[in-house]
BATIRO-115894 format. One record per residue: residue number from 1; z, x, y of N, C-alpha, C in turn. Coordinates in steps of 0.2 Angstrom, whole numbers. Layout:
<recs>
 num  n.zz  n.xx  n.yy ca.zz ca.xx ca.yy  c.zz  c.xx  c.yy
 NUM     Z     X     Y     Z     X     Y     Z     X     Y
...
</recs>
This chain:
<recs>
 num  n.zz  n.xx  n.yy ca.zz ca.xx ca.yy  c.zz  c.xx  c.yy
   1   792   487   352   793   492   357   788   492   362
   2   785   491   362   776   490   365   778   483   371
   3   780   477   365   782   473   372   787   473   375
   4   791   477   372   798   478   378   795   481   383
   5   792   486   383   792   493   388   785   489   393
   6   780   484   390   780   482   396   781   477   400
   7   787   473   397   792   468   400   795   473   406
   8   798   478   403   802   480   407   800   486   412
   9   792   486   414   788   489   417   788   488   423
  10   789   492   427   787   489   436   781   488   436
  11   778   480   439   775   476   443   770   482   447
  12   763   481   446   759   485   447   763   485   458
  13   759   490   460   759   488   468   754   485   469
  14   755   480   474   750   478   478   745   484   481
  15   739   480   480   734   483   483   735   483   491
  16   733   488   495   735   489   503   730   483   505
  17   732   483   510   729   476   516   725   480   519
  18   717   476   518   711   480   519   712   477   529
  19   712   484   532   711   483   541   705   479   542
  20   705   473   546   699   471   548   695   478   555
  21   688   477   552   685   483   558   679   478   560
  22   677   476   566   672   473   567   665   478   570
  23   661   474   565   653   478   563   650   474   570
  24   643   476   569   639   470   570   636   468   570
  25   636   468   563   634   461   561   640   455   559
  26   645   457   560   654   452   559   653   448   568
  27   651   451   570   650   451   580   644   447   581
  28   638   446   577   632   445   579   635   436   574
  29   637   438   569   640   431   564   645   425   569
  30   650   430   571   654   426   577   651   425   582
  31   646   427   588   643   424   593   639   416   589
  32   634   418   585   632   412   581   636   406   582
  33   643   407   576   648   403   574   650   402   582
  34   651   402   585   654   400   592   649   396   596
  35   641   398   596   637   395   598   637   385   595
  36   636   388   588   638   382   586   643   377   586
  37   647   379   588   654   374   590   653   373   597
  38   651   376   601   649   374   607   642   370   607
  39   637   370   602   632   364   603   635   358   600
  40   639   359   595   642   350   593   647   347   598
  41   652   350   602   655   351   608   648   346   612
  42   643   350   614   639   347   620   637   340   617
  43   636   341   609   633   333   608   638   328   609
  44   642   328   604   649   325   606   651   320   614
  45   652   327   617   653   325   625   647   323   629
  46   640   326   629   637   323   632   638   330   639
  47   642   334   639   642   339   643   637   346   643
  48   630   343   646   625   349   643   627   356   647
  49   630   354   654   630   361   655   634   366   654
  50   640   366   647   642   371   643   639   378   640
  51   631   375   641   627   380   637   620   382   642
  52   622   381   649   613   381   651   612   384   655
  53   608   388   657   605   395   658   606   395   663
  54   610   390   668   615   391   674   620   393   675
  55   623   391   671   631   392   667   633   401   664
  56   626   400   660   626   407   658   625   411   661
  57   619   413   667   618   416   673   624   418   677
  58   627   410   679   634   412   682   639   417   678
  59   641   413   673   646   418   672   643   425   669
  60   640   428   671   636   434   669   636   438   674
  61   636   433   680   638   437   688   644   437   687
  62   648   431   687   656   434   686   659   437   684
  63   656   438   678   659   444   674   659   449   675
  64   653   451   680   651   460   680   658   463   685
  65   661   460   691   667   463   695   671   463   691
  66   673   458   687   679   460   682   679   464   675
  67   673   467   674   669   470   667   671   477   671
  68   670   478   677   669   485   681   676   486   682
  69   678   482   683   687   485   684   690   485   678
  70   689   480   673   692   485   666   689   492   663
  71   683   490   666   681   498   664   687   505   667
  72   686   501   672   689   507   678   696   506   673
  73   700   505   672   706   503   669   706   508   663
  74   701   507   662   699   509   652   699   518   654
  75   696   522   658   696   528   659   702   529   660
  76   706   524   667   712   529   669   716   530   663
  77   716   522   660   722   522   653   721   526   648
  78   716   528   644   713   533   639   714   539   643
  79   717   541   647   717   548   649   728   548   652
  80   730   541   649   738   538   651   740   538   658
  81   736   535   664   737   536   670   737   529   669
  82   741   524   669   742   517   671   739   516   678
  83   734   511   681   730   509   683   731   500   688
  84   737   500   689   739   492   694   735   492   699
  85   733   498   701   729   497   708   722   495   707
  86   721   492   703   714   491   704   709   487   708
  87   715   482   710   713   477   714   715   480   722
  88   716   484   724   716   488   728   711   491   729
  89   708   495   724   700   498   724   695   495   724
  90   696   489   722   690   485   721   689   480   728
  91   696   480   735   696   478   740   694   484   746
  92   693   490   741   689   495   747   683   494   746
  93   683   494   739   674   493   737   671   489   740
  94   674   482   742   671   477   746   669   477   753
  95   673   483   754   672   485   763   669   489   763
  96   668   494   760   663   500   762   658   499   759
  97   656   495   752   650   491   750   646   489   756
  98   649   483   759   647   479   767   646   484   771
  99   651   489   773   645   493   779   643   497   777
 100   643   501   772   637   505   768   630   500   769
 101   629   495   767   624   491   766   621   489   774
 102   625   488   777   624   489   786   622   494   790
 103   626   499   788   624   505   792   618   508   792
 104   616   508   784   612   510   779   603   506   781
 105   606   500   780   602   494   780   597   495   772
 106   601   496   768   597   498   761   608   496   757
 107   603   491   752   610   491   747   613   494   742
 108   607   498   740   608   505   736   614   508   740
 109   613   508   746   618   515   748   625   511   750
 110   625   503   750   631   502   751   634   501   742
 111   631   499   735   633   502   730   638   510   732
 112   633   516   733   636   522   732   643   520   738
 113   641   518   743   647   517   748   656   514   744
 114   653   508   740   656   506   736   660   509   730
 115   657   513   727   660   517   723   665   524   726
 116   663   527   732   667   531   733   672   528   739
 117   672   522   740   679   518   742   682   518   739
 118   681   515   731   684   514   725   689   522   724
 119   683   528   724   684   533   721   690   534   725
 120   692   534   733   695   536   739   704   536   734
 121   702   528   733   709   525   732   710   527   726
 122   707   530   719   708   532   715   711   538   715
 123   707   542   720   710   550   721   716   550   724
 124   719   545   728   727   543   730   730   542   725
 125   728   538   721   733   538   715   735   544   710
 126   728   546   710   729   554   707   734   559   709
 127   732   558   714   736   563   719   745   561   715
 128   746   556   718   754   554   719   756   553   710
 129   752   549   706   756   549   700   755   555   696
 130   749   560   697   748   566   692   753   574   695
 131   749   574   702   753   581   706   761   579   708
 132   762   573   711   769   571   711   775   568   706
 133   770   563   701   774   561   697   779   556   698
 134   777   552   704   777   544   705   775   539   700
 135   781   535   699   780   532   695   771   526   695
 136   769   527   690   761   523   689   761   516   693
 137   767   511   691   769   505   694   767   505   703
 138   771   507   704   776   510   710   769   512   716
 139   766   516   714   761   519   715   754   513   716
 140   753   511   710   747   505   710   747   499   713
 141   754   497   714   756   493   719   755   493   727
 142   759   502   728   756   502   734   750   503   738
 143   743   504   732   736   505   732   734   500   734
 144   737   494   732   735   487   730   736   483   740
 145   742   487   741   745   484   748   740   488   755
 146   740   494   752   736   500   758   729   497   758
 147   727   494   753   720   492   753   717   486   755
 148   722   481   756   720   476   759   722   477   767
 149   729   479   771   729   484   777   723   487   780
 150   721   492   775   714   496   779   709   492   778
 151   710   489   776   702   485   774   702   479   781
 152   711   474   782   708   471   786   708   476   795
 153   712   481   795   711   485   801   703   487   802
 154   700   490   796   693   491   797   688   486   798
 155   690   481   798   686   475   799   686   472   805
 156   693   472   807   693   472   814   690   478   819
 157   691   481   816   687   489   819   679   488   823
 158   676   487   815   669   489   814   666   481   814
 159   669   475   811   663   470   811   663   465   818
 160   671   467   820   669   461   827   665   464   832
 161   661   458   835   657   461   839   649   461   835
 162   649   460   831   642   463   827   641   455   827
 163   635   452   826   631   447   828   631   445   818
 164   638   438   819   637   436   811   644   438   812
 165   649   446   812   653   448   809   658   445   814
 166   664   448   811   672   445   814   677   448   809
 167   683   445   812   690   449   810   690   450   804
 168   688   445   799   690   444   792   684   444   790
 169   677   446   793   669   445   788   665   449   791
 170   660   450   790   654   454   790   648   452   791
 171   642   453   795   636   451   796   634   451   787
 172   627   449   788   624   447   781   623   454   777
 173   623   454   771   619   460   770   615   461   766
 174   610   466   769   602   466   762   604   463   756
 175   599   461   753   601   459   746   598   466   743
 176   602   466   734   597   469   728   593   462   726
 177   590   464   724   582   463   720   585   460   713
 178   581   456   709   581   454   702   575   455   699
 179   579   453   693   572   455   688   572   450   683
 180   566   448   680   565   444   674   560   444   670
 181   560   441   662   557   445   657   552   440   658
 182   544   442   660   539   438   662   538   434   653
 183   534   428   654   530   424   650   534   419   647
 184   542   419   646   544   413   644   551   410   646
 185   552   410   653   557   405   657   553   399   657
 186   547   397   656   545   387   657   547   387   648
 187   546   390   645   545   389   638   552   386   636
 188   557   393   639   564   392   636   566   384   641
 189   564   384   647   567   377   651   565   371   646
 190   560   370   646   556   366   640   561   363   635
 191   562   369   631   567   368   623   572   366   626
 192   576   369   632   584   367   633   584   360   638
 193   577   357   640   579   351   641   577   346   636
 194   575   346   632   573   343   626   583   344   622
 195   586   344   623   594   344   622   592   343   611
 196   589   348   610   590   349   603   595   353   601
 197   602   351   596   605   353   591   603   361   590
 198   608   365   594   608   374   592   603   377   595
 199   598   371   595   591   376   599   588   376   606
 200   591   370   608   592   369   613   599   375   619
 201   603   374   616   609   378   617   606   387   616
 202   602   387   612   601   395   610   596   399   617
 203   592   392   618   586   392   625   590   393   630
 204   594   389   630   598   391   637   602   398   638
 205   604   399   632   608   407   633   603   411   636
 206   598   412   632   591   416   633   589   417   638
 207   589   408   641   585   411   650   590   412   653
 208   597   410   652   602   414   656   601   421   657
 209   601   425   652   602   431   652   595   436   654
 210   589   430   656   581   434   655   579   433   660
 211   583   428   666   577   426   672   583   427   676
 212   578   431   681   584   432   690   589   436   687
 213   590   440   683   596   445   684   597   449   689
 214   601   452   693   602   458   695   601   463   694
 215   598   468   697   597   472   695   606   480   695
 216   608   476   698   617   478   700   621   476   693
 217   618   471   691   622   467   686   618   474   676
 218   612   473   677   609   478   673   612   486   674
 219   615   488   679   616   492   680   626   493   675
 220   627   488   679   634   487   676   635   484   667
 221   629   484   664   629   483   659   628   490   654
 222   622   493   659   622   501   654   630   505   654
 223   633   503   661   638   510   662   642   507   655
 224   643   500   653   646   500   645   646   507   639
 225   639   505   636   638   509   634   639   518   634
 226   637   519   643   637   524   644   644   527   643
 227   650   524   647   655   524   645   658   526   638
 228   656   522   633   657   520   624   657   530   623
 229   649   530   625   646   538   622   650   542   624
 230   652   543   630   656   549   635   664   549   632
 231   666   542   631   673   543   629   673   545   623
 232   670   543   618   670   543   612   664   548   606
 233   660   551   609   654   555   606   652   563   609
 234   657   563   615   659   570   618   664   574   618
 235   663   580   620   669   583   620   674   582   623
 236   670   581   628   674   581   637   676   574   635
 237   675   567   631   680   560   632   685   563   624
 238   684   567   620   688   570   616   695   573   619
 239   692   578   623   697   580   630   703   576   632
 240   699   571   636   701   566   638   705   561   637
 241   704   559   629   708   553   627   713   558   624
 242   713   563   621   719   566   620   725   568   624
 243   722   568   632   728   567   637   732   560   638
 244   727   556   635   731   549   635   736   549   627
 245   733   551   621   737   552   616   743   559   616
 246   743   564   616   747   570   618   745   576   623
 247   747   573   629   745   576   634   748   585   632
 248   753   587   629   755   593   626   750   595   621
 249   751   592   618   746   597   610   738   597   615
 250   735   592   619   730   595   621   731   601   624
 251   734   601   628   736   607   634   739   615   630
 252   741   616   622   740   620   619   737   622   617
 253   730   618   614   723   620   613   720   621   618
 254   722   623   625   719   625   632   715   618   636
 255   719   613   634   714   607   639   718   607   646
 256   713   608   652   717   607   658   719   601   659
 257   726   597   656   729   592   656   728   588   664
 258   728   591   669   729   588   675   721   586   678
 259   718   592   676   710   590   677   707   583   676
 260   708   585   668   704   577   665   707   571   666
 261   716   570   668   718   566   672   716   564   679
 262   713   569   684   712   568   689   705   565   690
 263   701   565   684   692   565   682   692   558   681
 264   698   557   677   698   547   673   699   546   680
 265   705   545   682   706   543   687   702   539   696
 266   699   546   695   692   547   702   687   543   700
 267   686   544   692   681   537   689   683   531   689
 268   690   529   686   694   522   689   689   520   695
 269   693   522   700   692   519   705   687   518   709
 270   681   524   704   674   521   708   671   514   702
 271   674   515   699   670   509   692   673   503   697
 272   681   501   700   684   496   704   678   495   708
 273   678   499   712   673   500   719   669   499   717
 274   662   498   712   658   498   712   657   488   709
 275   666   486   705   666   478   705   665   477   711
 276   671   479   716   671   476   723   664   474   727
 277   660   480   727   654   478   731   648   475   729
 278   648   472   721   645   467   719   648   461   722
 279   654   462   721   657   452   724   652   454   732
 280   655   460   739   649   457   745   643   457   746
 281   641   462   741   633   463   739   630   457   736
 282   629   456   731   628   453   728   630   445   726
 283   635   446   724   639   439   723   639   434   731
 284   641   436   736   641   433   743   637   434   748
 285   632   442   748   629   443   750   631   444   759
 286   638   445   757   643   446   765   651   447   762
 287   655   453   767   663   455   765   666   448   768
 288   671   447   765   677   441   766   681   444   765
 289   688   445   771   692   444   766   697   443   762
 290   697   443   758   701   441   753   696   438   747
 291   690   442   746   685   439   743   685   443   736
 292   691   446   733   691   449   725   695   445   721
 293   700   440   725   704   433   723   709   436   715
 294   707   443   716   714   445   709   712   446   704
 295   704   446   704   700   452   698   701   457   696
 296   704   462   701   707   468   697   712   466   692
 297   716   463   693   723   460   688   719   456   682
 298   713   451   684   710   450   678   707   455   674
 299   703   460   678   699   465   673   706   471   671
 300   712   469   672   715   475   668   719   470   662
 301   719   462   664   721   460   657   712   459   654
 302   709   459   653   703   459   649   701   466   647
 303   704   471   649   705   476   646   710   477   641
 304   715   475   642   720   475   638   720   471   633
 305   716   464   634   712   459   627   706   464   622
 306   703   469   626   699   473   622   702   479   618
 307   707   478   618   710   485   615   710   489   619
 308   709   491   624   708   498   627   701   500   624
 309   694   494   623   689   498   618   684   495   623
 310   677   499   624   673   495   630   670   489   627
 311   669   490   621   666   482   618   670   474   618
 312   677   478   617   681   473   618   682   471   625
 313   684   474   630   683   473   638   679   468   640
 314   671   472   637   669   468   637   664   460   636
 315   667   459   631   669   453   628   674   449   632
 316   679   451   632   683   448   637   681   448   645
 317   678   451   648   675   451   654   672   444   654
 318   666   444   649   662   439   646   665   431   648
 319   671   434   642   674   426   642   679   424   650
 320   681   426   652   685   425   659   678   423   665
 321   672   426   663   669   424   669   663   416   667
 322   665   418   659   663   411   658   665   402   662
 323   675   404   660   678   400   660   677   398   669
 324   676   404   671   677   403   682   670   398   683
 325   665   400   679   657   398   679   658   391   675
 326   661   388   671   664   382   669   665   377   674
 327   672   380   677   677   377   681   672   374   690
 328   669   378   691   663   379   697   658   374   696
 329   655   374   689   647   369   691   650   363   690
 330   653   362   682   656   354   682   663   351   682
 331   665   356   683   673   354   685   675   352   679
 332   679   345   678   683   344   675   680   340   668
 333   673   338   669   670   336   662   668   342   658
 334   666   348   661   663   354   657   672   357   654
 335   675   357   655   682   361   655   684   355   647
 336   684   350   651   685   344   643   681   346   636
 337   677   346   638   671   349   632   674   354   630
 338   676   362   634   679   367   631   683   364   627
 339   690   360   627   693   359   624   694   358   615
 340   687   353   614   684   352   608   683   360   607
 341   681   365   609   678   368   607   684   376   604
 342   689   374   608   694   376   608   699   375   603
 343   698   370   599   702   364   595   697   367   589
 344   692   367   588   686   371   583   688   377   581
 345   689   382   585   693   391   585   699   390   583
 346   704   387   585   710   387   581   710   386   574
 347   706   379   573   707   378   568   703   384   563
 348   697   388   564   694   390   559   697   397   561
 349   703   399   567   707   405   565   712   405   560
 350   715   396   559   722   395   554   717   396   548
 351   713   395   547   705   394   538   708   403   538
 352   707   407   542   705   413   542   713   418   540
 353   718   415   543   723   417   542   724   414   534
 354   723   410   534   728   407   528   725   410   520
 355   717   411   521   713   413   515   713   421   514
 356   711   422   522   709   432   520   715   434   523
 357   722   433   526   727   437   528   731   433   523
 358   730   431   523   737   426   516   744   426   523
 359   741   422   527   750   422   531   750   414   534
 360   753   412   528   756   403   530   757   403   534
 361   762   406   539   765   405   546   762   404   552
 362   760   410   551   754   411   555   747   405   556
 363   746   400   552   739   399   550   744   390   551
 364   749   390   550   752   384   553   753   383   558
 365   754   388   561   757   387   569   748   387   573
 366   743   390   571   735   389   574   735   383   572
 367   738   380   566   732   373   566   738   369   568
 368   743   368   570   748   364   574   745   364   580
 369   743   369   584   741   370   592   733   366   590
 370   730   368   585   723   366   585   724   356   584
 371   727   353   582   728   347   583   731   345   588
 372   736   348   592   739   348   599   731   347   603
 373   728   350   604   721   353   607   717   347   607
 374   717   345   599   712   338   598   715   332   601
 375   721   332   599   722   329   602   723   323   610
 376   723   331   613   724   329   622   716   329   622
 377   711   330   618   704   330   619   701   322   619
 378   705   319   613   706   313   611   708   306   615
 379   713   307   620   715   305   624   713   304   630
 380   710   309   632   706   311   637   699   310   640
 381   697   309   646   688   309   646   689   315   651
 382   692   317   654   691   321   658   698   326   662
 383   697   333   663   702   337   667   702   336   673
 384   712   336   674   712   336   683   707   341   685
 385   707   342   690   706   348   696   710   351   696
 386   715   352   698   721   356   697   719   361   693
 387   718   359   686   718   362   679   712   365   678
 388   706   363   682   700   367   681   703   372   686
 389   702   372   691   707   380   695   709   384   692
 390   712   383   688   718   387   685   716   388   678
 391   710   386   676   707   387   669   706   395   669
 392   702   400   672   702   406   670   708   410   669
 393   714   408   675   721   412   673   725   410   668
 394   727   401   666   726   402   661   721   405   653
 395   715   404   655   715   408   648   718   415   650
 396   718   418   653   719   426   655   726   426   650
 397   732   422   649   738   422   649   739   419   641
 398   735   416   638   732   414   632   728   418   628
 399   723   422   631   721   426   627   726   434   626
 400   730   435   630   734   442   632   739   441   625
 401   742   433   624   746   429   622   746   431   612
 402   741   429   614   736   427   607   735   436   603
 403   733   439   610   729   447   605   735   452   606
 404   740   450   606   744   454   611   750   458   603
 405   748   454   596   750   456   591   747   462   587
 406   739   464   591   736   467   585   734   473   592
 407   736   474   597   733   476   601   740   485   600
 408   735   491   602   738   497   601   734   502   608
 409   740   503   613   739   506   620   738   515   618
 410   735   518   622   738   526   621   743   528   620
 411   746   533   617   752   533   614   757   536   621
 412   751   540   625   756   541   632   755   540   638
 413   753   533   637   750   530   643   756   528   648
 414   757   529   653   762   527   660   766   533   658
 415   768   537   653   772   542   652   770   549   657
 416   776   552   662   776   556   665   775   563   662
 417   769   566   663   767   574   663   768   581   666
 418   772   584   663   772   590   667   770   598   661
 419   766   600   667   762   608   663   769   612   659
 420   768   614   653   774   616   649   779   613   649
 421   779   607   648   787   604   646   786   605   638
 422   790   605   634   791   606   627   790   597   623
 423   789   592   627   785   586   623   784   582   626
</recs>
């Protein structure tokens, strides 16, 4: 009786499927393990400036405008006000950065200038998609068109005529200042030209990140965290992201629905503004224009890579400014070398799938791509031109591609608000 009843016993359940949650110490493991693929990559190719404290410096700069508009993304969306305009905001930022920093003759105040350019165009958007209820699309689109308009009418305005300035540019302007951690930039140079296996590679990150920084750039690093606390460890970002989750249920427990979409919002735009005016501040040291080249649309897919999470943004920021700082110092041999290293990720994401997700499918199609990868690495000593150009957009469209299965938006984000509707 005994073996019958448990022949004919239902099959225990499977145990649930444990969620991956990234620590940091899972984050401190993967920068390592990526470090490492990238030092055998440089042996390999012989392509050292994959890993060296010019490289990393650069893309440190270029990541900060695209870092500051996913931010700005990350507020409007966690409060459900869809955010296209960003590259709009980030093209006032650029100009009122410039004459702020002119008028002022102090670049602090073209920063502040910067941010309430950004904020200008954010309160427009507020306006139109909260109090009128214009479509989010529709709306950030025409932020995006109004902002290059004013931007070049105002430049014909105010810079011609000015000794340096013209229709499309701006005299020079103040720089900010840097900063460096004193007593080991010869030390760290030392180790990373001695081209030793991981430690040479680890010296170079170092003095990227410790010699000549910006002080604009350090600035754009706190508001991460800052941001993290406020959205997530107060009231007021509790408030907040529950207008992006159920803009009703908050507004029954007395949240002023319209307020804290108007607060994300006005924030948005000054976080754009404040990318924009590192690109003339800082990055060029003078307005161009056409000088944000479609950053906002990056920093809103490198949001969209981070989950709507500021760690994650910023990691993606990270990565897209790396790949522009690639494509810039060595062109087509540096971009080669990514490939190997490219060809390394795949394959140890198919290892990752196949052991700790148990999904054959999944983990055959990463390592089919990952010998496609090797292959054209194989074949190859070097990428067109063409192809390094277009390296940052596509990874933009690769990574969106890639994360775009595990990724979860606010649940009423782009969805129309009105005080007392019934859902």
């Amino acid at each position: 009786m005994t073996a019958v009843s448990e022949i004919t016993a239902a099959p225990p359940a499977a145990p649930p499927a444990r969620r991956f949650r990234l620590s940091w110490q899972v984050a401190l493991l993967g920068v390592l393990g990526l470090l490492i693929m990238m030092s055998v990559a440089r042996v390999v190719t012989g392509a050292n400036d994959i890993t060296s404290a010019g490289t990393v410096g650069a893309a440190l700069g270029l990541a900060v405008p695209i870092g500051l508009a996913a931010l700005g993304g990350l507020w409007s969306e966690r409060a459900g006000v869809v955010n296209i305009g960003l590259e709009g905001m980030m093209i006032l930022g650029t100009w009122c950065g410039a004459w702020g920093g002119l008028v002022f003759g102090n670049p602090w105040a073209g920063v502040i200038a910067g941010a309430i350019g950004g904020a200008l165009g954010g309160l427009l958007h507020a306006v139109v998609t909260v109090t009128f209820g214009v479509d989010h699309i529709i709306s950030g689109v025409a932020i995006n068109i109004l902002g290059l308009g004013a931007t070049q009418y105002l430049s014909k305005l105010v810079f011609t005529g000015m000794q340096g300035g013209g229709e499309t540019q701006s005299p020079r302007i103040p720089p900010i200042g840097s900063v460096s951690v004193p007593g080991i930039g010869d030390g760290l140079q030392s180790v990373e030209r001695a081209h030793l296996f991981l430690v040479s590679d680890l010296a170079g990150v170092l003095r990227g990140i410790t010699q000549n920084v910006s002080l604009f750039t350090l600035l754009a690093l706190v508001l991460v965290p800052v941001s993290f606390y406020v959205l997530w460890r107060t009231p007021f970002g509790l408030r907040l992201r529950s207008c992006g989750e159920r803009p009703v249920a908050a507004e029954s427990l007395g949240v002023n629905v319209y307020y804290y979409k108007y607060v994300a919002v006005l924030m948005s735009g000054a976080l754009a503004g404040l990318g924009g005016a590192f690109l003339s501040i800082v990055a060029s040291g003078i307005y161009r224009e056409g000088q944000t080249g479609g950053r906002g649309f990056i920093g809103l897919a490198a949001m969209i890579f981070g989950n709507w999470r500021p760690g994650g943004l910023a990691g993606g920021a990270l990565l897209f400014g790396y790949t522009d700082a690639l494509q810039l110092r060595q062109g087509g041999t540096s971009v080669h070398a990514l490939l190997l290293v490219v060809a390394m990720l795949l394959a140890a994401f198919a290892v990752y799938q196949l052991v700790k997700q148990r999904r054959g499918r999944a983990a055959l199609i990463s390592g089919v791509f990952a010998v496609a990868v090797f292959a054209v690495f194989s074949v190859t000593d070097t990428v067109a031109e063409q192809f390094t150009s277009f390296t940052p957009h596509l990874t933009t469209l690769l990574v969106l591609s890639l994360a775009s299965q595990s990724l979860r938006m606010p649940a009423a984000d782009g969805l129309p608000y009105r005080k007392g509707q019934a859902k």
